[in-house]
OpenMM code with the backbone's topology and positions (N, CA, C; nanometers):
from openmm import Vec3, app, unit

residues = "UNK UNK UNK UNK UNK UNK UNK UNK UNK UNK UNK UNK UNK UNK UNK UNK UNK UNK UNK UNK UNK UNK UNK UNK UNK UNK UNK UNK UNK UNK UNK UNK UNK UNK UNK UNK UNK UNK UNK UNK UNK UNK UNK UNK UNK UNK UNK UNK UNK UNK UNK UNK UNK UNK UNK UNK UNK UNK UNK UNK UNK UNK UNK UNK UNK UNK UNK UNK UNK UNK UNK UNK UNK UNK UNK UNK UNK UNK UNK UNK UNK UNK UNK UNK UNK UNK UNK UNK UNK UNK UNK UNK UNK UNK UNK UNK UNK UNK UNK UNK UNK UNK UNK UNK UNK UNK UNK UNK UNK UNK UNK UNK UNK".split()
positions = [
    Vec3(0.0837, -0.1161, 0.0000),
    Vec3(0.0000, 0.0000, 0.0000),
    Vec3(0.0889, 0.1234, 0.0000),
    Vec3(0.0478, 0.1513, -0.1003),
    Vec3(0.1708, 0.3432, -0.1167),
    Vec3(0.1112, 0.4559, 0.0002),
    Vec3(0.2212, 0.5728, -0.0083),
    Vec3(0.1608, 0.6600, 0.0860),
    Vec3(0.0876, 0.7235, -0.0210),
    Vec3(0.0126, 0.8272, 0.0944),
    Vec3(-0.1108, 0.8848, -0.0017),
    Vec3(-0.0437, 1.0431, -0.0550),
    Vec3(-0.1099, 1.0886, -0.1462),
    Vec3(-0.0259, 1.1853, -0.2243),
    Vec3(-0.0276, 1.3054, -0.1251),
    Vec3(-0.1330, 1.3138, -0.0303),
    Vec3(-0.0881, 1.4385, 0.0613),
    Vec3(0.0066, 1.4165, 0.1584),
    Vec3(0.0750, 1.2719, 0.1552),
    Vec3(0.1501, 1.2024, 0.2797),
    Vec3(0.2814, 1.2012, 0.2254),
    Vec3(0.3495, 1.2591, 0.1357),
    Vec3(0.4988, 1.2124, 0.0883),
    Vec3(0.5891, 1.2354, 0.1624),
    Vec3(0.7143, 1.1685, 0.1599),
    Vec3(0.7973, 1.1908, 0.2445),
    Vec3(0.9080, 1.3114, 0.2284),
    Vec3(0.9044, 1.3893, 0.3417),
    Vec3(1.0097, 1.5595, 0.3121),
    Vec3(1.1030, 1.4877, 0.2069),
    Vec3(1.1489, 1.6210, 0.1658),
    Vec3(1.2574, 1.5631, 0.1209),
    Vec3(1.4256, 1.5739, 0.1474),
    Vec3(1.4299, 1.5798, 0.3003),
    Vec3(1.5253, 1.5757, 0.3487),
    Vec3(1.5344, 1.4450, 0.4414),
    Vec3(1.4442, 1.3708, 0.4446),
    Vec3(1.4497, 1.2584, 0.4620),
    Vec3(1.5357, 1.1664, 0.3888),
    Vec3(1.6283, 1.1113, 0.3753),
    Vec3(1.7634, 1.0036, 0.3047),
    Vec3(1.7298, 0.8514, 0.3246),
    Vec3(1.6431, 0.8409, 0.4369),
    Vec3(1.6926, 0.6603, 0.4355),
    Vec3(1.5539, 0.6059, 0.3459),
    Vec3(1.6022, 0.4785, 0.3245),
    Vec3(1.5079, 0.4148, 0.1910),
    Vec3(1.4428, 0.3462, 0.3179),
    Vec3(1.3573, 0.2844, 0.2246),
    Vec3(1.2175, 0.2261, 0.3217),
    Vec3(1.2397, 0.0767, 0.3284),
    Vec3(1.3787, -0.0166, 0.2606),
    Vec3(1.4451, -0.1066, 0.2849),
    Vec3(1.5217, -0.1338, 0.4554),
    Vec3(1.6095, 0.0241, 0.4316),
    Vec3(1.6874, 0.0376, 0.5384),
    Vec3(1.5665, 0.0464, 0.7064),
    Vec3(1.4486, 0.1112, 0.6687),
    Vec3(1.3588, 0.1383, 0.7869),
    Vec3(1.3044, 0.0298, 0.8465),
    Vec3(1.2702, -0.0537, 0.7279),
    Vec3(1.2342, -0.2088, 0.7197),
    Vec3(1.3276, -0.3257, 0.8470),
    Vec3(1.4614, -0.2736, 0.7916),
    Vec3(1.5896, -0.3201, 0.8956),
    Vec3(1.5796, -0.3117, 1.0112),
    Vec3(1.5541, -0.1559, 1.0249),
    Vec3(1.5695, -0.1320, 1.1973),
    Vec3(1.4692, -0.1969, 1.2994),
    Vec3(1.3532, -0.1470, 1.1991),
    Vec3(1.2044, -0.1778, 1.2787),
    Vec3(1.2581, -0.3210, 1.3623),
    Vec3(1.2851, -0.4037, 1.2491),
    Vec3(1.2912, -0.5423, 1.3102),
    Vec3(1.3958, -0.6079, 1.3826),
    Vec3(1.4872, -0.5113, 1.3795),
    Vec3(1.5926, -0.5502, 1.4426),
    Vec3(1.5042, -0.4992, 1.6245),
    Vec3(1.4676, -0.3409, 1.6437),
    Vec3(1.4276, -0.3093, 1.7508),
    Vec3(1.3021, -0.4128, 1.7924),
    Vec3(1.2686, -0.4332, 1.7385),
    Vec3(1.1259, -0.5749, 1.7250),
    Vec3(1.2271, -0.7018, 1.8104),
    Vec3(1.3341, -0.6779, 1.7618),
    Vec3(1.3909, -0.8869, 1.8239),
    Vec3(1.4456, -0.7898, 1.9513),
    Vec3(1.4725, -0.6728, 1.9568),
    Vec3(1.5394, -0.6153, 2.1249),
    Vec3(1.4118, -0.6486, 2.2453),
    Vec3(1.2665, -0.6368, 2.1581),
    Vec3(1.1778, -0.6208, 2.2550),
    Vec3(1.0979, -0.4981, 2.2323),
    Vec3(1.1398, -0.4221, 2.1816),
    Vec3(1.0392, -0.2957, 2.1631),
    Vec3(0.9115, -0.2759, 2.1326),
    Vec3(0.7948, -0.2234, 2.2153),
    Vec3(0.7038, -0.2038, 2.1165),
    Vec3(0.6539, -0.1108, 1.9827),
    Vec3(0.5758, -0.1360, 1.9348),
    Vec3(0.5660, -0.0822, 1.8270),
    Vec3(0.5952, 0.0940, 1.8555),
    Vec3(0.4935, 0.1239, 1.9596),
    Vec3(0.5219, 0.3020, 1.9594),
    Vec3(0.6521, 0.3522, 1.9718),
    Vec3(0.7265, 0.2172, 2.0439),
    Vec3(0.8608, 0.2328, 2.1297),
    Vec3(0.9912, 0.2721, 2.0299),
    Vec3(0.9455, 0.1968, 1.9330),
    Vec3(1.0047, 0.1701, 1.7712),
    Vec3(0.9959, 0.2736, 1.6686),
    Vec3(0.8710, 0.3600, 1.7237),
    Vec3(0.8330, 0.4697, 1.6256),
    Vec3(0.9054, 0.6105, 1.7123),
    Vec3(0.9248, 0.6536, 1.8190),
    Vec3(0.9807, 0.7544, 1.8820),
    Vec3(1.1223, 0.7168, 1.8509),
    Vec3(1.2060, 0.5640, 1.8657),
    Vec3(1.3642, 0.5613, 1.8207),
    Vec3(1.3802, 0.6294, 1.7284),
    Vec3(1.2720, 0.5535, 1.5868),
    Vec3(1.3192, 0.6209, 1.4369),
    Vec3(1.3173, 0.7764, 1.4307),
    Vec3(1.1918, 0.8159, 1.4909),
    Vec3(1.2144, 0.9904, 1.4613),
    Vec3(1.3270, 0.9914, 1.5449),
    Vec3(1.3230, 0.9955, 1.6584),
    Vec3(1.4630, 1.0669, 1.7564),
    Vec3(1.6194, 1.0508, 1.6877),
    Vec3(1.6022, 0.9171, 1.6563),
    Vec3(1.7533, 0.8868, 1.6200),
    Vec3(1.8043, 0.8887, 1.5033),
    Vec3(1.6884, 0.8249, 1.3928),
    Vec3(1.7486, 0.7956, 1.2631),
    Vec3(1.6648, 0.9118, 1.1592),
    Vec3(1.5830, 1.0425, 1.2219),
    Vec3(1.5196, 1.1336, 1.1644),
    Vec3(1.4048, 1.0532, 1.0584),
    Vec3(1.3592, 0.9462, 1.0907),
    Vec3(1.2223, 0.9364, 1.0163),
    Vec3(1.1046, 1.0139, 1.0835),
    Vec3(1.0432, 1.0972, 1.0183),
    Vec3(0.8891, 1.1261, 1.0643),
    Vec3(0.7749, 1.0304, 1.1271),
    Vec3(0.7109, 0.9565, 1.0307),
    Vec3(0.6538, 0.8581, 1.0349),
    Vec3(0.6921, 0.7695, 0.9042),
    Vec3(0.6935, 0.6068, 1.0056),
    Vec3(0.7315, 0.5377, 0.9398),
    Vec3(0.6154, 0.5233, 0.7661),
    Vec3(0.4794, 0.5130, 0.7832),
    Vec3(0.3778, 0.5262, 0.6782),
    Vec3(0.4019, 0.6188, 0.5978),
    Vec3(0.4626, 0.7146, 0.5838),
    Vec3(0.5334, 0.8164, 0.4958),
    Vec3(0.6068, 0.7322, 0.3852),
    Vec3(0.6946, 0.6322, 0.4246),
    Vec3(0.7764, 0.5935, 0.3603),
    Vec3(0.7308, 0.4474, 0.3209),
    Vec3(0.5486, 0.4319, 0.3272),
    Vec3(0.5179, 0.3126, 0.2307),
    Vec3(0.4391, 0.2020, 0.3401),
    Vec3(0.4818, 0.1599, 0.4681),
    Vec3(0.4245, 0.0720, 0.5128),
    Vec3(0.3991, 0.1148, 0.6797),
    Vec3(0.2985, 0.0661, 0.7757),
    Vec3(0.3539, 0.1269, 0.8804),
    Vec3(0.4539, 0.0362, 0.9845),
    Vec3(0.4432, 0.0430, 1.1104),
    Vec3(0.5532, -0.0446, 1.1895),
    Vec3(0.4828, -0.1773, 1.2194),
    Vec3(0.3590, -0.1509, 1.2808),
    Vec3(0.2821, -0.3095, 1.2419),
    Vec3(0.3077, -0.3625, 1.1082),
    Vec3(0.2224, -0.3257, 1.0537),
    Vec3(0.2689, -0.4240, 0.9398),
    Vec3(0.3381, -0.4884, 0.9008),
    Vec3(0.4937, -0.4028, 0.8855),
    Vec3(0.6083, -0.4231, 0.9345),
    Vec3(0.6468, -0.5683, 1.0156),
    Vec3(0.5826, -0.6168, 1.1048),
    Vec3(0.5842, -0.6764, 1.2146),
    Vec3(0.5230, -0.7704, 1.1595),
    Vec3(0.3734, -0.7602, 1.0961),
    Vec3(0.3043, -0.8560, 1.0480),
    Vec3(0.3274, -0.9479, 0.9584),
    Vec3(0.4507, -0.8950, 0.8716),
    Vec3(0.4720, -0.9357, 0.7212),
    Vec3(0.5666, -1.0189, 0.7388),
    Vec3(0.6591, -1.0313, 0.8595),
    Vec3(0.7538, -1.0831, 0.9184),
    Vec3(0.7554, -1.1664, 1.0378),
    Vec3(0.6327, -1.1738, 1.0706),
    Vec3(0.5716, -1.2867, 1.1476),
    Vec3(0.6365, -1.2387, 1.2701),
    Vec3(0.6692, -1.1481, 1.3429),
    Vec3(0.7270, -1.0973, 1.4724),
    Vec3(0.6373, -1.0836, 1.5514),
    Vec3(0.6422, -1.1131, 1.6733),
    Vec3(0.5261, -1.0892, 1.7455),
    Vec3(0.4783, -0.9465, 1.7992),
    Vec3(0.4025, -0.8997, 1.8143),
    Vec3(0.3518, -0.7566, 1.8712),
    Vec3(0.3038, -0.7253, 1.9902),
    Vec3(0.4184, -0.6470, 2.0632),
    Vec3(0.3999, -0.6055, 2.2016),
    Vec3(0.3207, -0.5528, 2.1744),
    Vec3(0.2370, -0.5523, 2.2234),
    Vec3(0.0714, -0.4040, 2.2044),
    Vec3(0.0883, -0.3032, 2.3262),
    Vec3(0.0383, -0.1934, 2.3303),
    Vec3(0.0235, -0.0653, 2.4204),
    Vec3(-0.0863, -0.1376, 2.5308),
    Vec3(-0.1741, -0.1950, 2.5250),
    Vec3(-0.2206, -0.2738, 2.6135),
    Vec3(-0.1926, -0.3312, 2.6939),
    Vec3(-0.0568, -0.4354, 2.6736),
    Vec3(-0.0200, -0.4848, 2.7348),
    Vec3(0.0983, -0.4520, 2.8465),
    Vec3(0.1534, -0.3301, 2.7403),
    Vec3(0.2417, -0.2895, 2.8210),
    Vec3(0.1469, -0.2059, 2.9092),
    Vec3(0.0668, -0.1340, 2.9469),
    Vec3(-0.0149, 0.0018, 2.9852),
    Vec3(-0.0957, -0.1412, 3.1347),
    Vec3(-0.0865, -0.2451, 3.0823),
    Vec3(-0.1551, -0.3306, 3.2298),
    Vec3(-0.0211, -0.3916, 3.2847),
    Vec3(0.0477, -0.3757, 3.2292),
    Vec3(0.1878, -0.4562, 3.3195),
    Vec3(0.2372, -0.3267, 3.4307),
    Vec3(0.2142, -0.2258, 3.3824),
    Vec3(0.2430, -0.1188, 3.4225),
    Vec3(0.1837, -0.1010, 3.5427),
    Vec3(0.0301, -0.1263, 3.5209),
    Vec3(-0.1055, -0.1035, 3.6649),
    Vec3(-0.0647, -0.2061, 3.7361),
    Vec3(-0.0003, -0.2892, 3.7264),
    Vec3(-0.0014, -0.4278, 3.7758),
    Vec3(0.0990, -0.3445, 3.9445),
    Vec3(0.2142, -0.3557, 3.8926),
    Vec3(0.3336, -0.2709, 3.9557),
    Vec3(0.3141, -0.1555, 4.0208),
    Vec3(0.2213, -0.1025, 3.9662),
    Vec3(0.1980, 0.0707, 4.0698),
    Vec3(0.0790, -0.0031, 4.1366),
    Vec3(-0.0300, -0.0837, 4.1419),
    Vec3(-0.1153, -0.1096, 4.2669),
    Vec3(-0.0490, -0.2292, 4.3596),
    Vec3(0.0582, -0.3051, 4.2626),
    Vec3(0.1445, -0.3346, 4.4262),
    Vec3(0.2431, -0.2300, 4.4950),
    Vec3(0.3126, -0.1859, 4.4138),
    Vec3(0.4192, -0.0698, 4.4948),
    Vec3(0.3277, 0.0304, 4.5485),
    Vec3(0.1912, 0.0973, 4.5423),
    Vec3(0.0861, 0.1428, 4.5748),
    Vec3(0.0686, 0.1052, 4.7250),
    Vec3(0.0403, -0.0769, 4.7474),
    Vec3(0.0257, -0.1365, 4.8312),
    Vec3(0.0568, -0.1137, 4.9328),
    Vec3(0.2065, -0.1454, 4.9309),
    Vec3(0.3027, -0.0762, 5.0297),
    Vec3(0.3682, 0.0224, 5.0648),
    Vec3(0.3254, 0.1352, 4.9573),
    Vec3(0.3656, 0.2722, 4.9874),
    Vec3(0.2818, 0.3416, 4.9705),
    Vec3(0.1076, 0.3586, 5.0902),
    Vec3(0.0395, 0.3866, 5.0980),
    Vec3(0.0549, 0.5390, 5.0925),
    Vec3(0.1240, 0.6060, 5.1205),
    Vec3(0.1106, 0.7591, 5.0984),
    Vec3(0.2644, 0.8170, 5.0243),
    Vec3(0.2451, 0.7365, 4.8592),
    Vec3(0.3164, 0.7363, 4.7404),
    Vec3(0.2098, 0.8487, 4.6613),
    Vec3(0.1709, 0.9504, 4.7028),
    Vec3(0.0597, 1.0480, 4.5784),
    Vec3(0.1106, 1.0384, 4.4811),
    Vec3(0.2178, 1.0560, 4.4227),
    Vec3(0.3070, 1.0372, 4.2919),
    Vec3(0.2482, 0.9312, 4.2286),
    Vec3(0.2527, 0.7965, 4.3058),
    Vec3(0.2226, 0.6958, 4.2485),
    Vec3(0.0951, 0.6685, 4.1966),
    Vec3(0.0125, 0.7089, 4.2614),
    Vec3(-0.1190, 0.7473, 4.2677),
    Vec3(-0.1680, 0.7725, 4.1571),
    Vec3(-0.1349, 0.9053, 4.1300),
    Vec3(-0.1705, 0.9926, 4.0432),
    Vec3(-0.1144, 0.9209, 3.8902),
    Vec3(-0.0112, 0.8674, 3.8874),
    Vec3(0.0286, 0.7910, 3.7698),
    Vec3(-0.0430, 0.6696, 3.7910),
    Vec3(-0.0713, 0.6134, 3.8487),
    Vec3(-0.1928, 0.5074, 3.8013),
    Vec3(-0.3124, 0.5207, 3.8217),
    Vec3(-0.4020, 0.6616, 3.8104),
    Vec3(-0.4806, 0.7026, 3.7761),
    Vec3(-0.4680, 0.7026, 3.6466),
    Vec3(-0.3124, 0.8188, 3.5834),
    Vec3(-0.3228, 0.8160, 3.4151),
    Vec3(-0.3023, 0.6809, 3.3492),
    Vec3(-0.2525, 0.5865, 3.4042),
    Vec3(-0.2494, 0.4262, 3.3699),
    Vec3(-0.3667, 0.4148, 3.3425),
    Vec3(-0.4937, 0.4143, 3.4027),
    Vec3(-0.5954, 0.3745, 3.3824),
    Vec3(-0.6874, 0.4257, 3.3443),
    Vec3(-0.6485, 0.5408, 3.3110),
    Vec3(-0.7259, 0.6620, 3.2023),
    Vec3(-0.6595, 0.5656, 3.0322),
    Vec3(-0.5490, 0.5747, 3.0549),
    Vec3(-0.4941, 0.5529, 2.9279),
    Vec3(-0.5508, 0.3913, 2.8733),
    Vec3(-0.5270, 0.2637, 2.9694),
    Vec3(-0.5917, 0.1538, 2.9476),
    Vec3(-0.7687, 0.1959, 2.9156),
    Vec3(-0.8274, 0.2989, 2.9443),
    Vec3(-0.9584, 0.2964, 2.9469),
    Vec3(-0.9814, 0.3750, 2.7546),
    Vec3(-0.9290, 0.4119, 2.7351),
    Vec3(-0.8930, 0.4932, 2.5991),
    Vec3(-0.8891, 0.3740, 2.4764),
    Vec3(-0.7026, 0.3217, 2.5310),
    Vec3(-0.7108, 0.1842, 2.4244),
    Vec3(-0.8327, 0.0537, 2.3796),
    Vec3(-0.8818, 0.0801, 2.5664),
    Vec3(-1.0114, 0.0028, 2.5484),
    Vec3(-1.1297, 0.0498, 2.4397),
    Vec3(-1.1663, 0.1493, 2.4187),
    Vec3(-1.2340, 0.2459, 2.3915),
    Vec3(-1.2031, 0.2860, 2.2103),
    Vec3(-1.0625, 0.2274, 2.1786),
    Vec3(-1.0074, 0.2401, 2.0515),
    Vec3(-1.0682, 0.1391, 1.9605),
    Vec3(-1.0922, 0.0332, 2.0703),
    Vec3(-1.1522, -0.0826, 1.9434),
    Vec3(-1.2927, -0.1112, 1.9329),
] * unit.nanometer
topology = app.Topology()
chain = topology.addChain("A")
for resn in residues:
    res = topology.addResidue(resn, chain)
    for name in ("N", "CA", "C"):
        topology.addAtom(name, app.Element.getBySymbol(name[0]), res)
């Protein structure tokens, strides 16, 4: 699937969509999730978005049979850890308050599908 004609890629963008192909999956066998994979490429290797350049990072993932950490899963592993460390550090407000947005955010993804 091509990008769409209002979607082209700058053109100070250099790396081919072979080379993007590379990384994705290399950060894919480190463990990364997909979003995790999409903030490296802009930060480090100056891609915008990966779909600019033809496919997105799932797919990516899909086409290559890699498995897919989902935002889900990471976003409940997360609640898991702040209502035990919660547990025992009953007057943690910090903590609190971030697994409130934990569970704003799990309530969203829920809400996505």
């Amino acid at each position: 699937m091509a990008a769409k004609k209002s979607e082209k890629a700058p053109s100070w963008v250099k790396i081919k969509p072979e080379e993007v192909e590379k990384i994705v999956l290399d950060l894919a066998k480190r463990g990364e999730s997909p979003s995790k994979i999409g903030i490296i490429l802009r930060d480090q290797h100056g891609v915008p978005k990966t779909k600019l350049l033809g496919k997105k990072i799932c797919q990516i993932l899909k086409e290559n049979n890699m498995e897919i950490q989902t935002d889900k899963f990471v976003v409940s592993n997360k609640i898991e850890t702040l209502k035990k460390h919660i547990k025992d550090n009953k007057h943690d407000y910090s903590a609190s308050k971030s697994l409130t947005k934990s569970l704003w955010k799990q309530y969203r993804l829920k809400r996505q599908q």
